[in-house]
C-alpha positions in Angstrom: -49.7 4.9 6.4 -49.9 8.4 6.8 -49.6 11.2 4.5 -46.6 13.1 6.2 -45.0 10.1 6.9 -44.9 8.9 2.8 -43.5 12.1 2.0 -40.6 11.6 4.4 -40.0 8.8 3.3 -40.3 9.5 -0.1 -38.1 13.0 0.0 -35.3 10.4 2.0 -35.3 8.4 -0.7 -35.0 10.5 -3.2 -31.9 12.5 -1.0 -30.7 8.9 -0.8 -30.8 8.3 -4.5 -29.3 12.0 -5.1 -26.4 11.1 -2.8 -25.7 7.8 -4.3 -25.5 8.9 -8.2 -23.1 12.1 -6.9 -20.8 9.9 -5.1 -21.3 7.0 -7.9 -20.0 9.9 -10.2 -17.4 11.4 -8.5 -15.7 8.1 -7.4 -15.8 7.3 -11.3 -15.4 10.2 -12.8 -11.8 11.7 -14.1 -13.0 14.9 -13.1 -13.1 14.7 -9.3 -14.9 17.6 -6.4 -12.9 18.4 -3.9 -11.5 16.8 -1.0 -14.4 16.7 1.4 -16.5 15.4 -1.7 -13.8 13.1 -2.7 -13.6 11.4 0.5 -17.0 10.7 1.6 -17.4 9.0 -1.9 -14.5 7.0 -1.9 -16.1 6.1 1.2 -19.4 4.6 -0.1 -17.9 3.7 -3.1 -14.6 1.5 -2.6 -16.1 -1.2 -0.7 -18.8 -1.9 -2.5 -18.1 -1.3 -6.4 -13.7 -1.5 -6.3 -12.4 -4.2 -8.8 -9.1 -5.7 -7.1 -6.9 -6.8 -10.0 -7.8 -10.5 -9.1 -10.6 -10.5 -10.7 -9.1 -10.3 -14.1 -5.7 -11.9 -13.5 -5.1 -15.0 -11.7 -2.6 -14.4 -8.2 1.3 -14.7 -9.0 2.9 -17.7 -7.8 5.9 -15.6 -6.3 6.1 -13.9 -2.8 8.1 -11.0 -1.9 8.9 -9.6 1.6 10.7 -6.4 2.5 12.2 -6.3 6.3 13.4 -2.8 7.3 14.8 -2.3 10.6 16.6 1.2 11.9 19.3 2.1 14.6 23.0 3.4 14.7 26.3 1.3 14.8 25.7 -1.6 17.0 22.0 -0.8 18.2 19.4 -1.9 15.9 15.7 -2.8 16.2 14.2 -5.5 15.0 13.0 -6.2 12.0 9.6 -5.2 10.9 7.7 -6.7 7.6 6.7 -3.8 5.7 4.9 -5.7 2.9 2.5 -7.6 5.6 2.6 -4.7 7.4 0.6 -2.9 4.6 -1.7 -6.3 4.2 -2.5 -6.2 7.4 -3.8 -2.5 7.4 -5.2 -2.7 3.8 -7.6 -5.9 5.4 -8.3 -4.2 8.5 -9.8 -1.4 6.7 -10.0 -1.9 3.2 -12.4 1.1 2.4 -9.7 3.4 4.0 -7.9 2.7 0.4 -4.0 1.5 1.6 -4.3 -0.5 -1.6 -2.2 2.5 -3.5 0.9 2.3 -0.8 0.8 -1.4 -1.6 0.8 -1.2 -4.8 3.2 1.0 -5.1 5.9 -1.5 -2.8 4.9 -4.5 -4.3 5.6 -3.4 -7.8 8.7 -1.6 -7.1 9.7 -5.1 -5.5 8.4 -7.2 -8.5 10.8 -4.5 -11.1 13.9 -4.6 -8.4 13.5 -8.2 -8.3 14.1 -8.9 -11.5 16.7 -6.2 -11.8 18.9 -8.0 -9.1 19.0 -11.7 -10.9 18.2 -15.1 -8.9 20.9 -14.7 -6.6 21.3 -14.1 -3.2 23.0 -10.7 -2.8 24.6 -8.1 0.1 25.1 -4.3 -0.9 27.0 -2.3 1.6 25.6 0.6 -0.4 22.4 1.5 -2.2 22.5 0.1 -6.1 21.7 2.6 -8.8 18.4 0.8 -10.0 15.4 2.9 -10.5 13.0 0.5 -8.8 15.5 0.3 -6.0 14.8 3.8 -5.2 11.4 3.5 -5.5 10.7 0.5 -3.2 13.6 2.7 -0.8 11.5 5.5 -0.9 8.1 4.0 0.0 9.8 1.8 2.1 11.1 5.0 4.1 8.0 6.4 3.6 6.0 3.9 5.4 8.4 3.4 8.1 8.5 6.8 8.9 4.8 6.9 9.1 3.5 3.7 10.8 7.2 3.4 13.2 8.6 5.7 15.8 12.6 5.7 14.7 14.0 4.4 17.7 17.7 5.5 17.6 19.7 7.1 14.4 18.5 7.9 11.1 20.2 4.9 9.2 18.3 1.8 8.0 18.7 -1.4 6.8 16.3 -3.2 4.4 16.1 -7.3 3.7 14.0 -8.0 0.6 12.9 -12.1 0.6 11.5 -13.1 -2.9 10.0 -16.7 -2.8 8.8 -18.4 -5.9 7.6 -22.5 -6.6 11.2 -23.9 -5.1 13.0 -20.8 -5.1 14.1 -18.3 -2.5 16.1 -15.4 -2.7 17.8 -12.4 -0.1 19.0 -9.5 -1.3 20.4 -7.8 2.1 21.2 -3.4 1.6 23.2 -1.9 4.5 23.9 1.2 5.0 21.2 3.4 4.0 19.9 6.7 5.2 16.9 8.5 5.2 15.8 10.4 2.0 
């Protein structure tokens, strides 16, 4: 092998290895770089050294689905699965991140869940739960961001929860965006 040709080789490597231990550092650091920096290492990073939770914890044996759907008086559209929605996109493109939105949706589902009993339940109006308004507002959040609103600013949302021989609807009308 030629001389010039080692030393390419040898300064890519080490630009390679210098690249790697910055992004290894910023992606674990507390102390992150800005957001140029902070993307391009969350880049290399996520898909190759991100813990799911799995790996400690073994999956839960209960489901939960939130439907929202929009429109005004008699014109709605149909209903759309936000939960999948966001494990679809998170599996499509997991080093894009998405796991934060659905973490965020899932737990505010798991606390609302338990806030609303094992009963199937309508609300013409929104309840006065704290982890109803947050699963509300991500659930806005998302279907303002990954919809087009079709007709009227007004939703509905349908929450399913399904565990071993159980399942439960909790149905809110009348809501409005936040």
């Amino acid at each position: 092998m030629k001389p010039a040709l080692k030393t390419i080789l040898a300064a890519g490597m080490l630009l390679f290895l210098g690249f790697h231990f910055f992004a290894i550092f910023n992606y674990a650091a507390p102390l992150r770089a800005d957001g140029r920096l902070k993307a391009a290492a969350v880049r290399y990073c996520y898909p190759c050294f991100h813990q799911q939770w799995t790996v400690f914890v073994p999956a839960p044996d209960r489901r939960s689905d939130l439907y929202i759907r929009n429109g005004d008086g008699n014109v709605w559209q149909p209903w759309h699965n936000v939960t999948q929605g966001l494990i679809n996109r998170h599996r499509q493109c997991s080093w894009a991140g998405r796991e934060t939105e659905l973490l965020l949706l899932t737990n505010a589902i798991s606390y609302v869940s338990y806030d609303l009993g094992e009963q199937n339940r309508t609300f013409d109006k929104a309840p006065d739960f704290p982890g109803f308004q947050v699963m509300e507002r991500a659930a806005s959040y998302y279907f303002r961001s990954y919809r087009c609103w079709a007709k009227g600013r007004n939703y509905e949302l349908l929450l399913v929860t399904q565990a071993p021989g159980k399942t439960y609807s909790y149905y809110f009308k009348n809501l409005s965006l936040l």
